[in-house]
N, C-alpha and C positions, 0 to 999 in steps of 0.2 A: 446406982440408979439415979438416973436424973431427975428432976425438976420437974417435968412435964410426962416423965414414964407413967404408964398407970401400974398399980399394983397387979400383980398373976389372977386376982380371981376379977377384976373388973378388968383386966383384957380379954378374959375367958366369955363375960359377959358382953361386950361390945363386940365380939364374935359371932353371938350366939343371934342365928335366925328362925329360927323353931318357928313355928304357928300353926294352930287348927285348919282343917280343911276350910272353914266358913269364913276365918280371918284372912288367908291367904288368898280368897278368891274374889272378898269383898273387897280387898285392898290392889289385887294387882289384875284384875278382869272387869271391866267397863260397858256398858253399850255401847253399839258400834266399833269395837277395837277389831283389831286384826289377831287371831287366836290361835296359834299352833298348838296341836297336841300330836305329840311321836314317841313312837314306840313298835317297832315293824314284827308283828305278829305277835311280839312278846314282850311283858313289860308294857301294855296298854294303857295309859291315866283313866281310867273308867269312873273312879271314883269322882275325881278332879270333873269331869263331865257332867258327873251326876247333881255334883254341889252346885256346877253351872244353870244347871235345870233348876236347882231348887229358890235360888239366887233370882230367877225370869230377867237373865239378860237377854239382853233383844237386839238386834240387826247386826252379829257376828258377821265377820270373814275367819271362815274355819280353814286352816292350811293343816293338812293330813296327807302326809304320803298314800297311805294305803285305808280312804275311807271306808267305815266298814260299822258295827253298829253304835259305836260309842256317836257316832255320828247321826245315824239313823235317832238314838233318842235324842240327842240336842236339836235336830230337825223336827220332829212330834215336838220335844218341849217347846217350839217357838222362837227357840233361840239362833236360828243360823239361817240370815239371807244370801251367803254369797259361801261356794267352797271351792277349795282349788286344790289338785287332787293327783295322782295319777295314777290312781286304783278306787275304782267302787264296787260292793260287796261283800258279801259274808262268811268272810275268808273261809272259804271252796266250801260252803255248807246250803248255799243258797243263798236268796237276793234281800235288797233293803228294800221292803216295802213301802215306807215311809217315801224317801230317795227316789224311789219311781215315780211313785206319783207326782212329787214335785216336778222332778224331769219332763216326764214324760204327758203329763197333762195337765200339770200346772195346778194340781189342787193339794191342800186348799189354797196354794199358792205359788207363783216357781220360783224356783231357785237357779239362783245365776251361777254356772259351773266354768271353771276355768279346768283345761284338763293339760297335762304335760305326762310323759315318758317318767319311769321310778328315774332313770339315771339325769332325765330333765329336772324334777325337783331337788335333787340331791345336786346338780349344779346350780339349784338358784340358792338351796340352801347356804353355798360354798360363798358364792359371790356375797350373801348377805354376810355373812362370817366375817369375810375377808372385808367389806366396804368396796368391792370394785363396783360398778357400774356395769357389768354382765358377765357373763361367764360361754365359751367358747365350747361347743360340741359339735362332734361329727354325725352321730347318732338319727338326725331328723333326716337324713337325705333319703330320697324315697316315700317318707309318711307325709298321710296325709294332715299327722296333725299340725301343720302350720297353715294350711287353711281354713280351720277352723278354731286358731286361736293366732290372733296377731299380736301377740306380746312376744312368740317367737319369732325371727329375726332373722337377718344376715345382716354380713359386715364384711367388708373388705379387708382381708387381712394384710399387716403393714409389710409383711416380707414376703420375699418371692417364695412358691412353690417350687415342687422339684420342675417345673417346664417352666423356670424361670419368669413365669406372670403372677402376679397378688392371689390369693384365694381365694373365695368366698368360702365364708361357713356361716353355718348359722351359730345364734347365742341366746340364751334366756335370761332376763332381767334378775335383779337380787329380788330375797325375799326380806323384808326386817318387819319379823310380828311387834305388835304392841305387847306380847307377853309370850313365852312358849312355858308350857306345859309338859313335863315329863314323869315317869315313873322309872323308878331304879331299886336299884335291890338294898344299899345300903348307905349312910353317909353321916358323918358327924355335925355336930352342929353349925360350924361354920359353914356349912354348904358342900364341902369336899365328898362328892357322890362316887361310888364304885360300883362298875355293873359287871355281870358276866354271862356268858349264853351270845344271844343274838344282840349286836350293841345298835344296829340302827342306826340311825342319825342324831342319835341327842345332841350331842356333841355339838356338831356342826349346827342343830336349830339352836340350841342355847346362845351359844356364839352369835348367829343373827338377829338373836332379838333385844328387846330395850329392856325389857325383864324377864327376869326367868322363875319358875316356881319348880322343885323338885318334890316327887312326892315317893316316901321309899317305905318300905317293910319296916323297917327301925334302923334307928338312930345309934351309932356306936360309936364308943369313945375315940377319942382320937388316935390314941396306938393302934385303935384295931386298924383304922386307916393307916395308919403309918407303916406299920407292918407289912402290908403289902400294895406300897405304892404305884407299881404301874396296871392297877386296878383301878385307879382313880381317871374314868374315861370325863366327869366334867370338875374343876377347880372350884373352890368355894367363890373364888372374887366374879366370878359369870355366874352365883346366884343371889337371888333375890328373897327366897324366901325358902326353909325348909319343912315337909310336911309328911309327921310319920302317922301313916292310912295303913297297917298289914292288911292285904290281902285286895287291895287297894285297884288292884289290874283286871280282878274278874269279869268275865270271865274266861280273858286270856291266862300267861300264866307267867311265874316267876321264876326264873330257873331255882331251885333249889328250895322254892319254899311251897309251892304247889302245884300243878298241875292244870292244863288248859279242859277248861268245861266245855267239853264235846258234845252231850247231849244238850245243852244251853244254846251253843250255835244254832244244834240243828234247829231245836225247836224257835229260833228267831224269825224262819220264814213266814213259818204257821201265823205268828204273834201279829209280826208286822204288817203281815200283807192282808192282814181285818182292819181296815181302822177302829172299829167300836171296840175292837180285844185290846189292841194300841194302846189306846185309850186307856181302858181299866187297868191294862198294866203297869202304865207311868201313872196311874194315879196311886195304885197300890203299893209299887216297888221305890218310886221317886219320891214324889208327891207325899204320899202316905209314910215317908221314913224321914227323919231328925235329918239321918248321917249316916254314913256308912258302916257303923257299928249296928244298928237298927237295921240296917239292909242282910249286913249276912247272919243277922239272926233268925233272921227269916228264911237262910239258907238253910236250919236247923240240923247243923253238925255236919253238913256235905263236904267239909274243908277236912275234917276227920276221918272221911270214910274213903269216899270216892276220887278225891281232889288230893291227897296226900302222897310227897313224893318219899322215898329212900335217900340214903347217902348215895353222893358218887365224890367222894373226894376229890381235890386234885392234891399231888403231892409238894410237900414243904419246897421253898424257893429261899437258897441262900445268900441273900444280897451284899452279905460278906460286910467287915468295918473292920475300922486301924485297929492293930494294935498296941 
């Protein structure tokens, strides 16, 4: 060992990112930042939103592929003047009450909406990954959304087409949040996160941002990550901070360790689309809780009953080694 090596248990520690939901959000979520939270239908950071709410950050840009109500309460909480999107709704259960009204008549306030195509976000997310200066899709020809959002584009492409003239195509700008936001199923201390199910875009949002926070089910020793490494969809050195929430996504779901809260959705229309219910129920549910442990206690054992999934194993993967 050299000179300047550290010993095993204080590189173990100078690895080590762990932190509470309250630590993690008061450290790497600001006023005014620009704030991705992703997770496409599955694996939602709901908690991480909620703690946002409890925190009264103010003047957000929310980047969400597919807004939907995690968004809807950071909207009620106050927290988000600008979102950029390209899905709004209650994934297929009905609408964001909250959301509309902003939109749609601007009370109690409106909200500045950027809107692109899933496959337009997922190229901005790329280009912000990457650092290029925009990214190249065919996708927009026909729609109308480039006229009603001019951050989409053309460009003269540098090589000839098959009729031997330049192209035009269009392009969407990068994205680079001040912080992304995710939920995952499992990851050791250093950050080294593993998902399985529906993987989304984590990946690619971590990659584009200036920090990142992971928030998973729990925390597993490093063999278990080792053991099966091409599960490991983000690397520990693209994170910033790691934060074990179980249950932490409701109420979406987690492959493997619960079940997506169906009657939750539906009833979000009802909720939403009262303000004065709104209202009581971010004061009740939000508001009214510490933390997210306080929160699903309030769920009073539905993660037991209703919410509880089965095994589906997958089977053993021999990654083979010298002998």
């Amino acid at each position: 060992m050299g000179p300047d090596a550290l010993p095993a248990e204080a590189a173990r520690s100078a690895r080590d990112k762990t932190m509470g939901m309250r630590e993690a959000i008061n450290s790497f979520v600001h006023d005014g930042d620009t704030v991705c939270l992703e997770g496409f239908t599955h694996l939602i950071p709901t908690a991480a939103g909620h703690e946002i709410i409890r925190q009264g950050r103010r003047n957000l840009t929310v980047v969400r592929m597919t807004a939907d109500i995690v968004v809807d309460q950071m909207l009620a909480g106050g927290c988000v003047s600008k979102l950029v999107s390209s899905f709004v709704g209650n994934s297929s259960a009905g609408s964001l009450g909250e959301l509309r009204r902003r939109i749609e008549s601007g009370v109690p306030e409106p909200l500045e909406f950027e809107e692109y195509s899933h496959y337009g976000m997922v190229c901005r997310y790329l280009a912000g990954a990457q650092r290029l200066p925009f990214y190249p899709l065919r996708s927009y020809a026909g729609s109308d959304l480039p006229s009603v959002n001019p951050a989409i584009r053309k460009v003269t492409s540098p090589y000839a087409g098959p009729d031997g003239e330049p192209e035009q195509i269009y392009v969407v700008p990068p994205v680079n949040p001040d912080v992304t936001i995710v939920h995952a199923q499992r990851a050791d201390r250093a950050g080294n996160t593993q998902v399985w199910g529906l993987t989304g875009v984590q990946a690619e949002a971590v990659f584009a941002a200036r920090r990142a926070v992971v928030v998973v089910e729990e925390i597993v020793a490093d063999e278990v990550v080792r053991s099966d490494p091409n599960r490991t969809v983000i690397p520990a050195h693209a994170v910033d901070a790691v934060v074990e929430c179980p249950r932490g996504a409701h109420p979406s779901f987690a492959q493997g360790y619960y079940d997506r809260d169906n009657a939750f959705y539906r009833s979000w229309s009802h909720i939403s689309g009262d303000p004065v219910r709104l209202k009581n129920w971010m004061a009740e549910w939000i508001h009214g809780t510490r933390d997210h442990a306080e929160y699903l206690a309030k769920l009073q054992g539905e993660f037991d009953s209703r919410l509880a999934v089965g095994e589906a194993l997958s089977r053993p993967v021999n990654y083979g080694r010298r002998l």
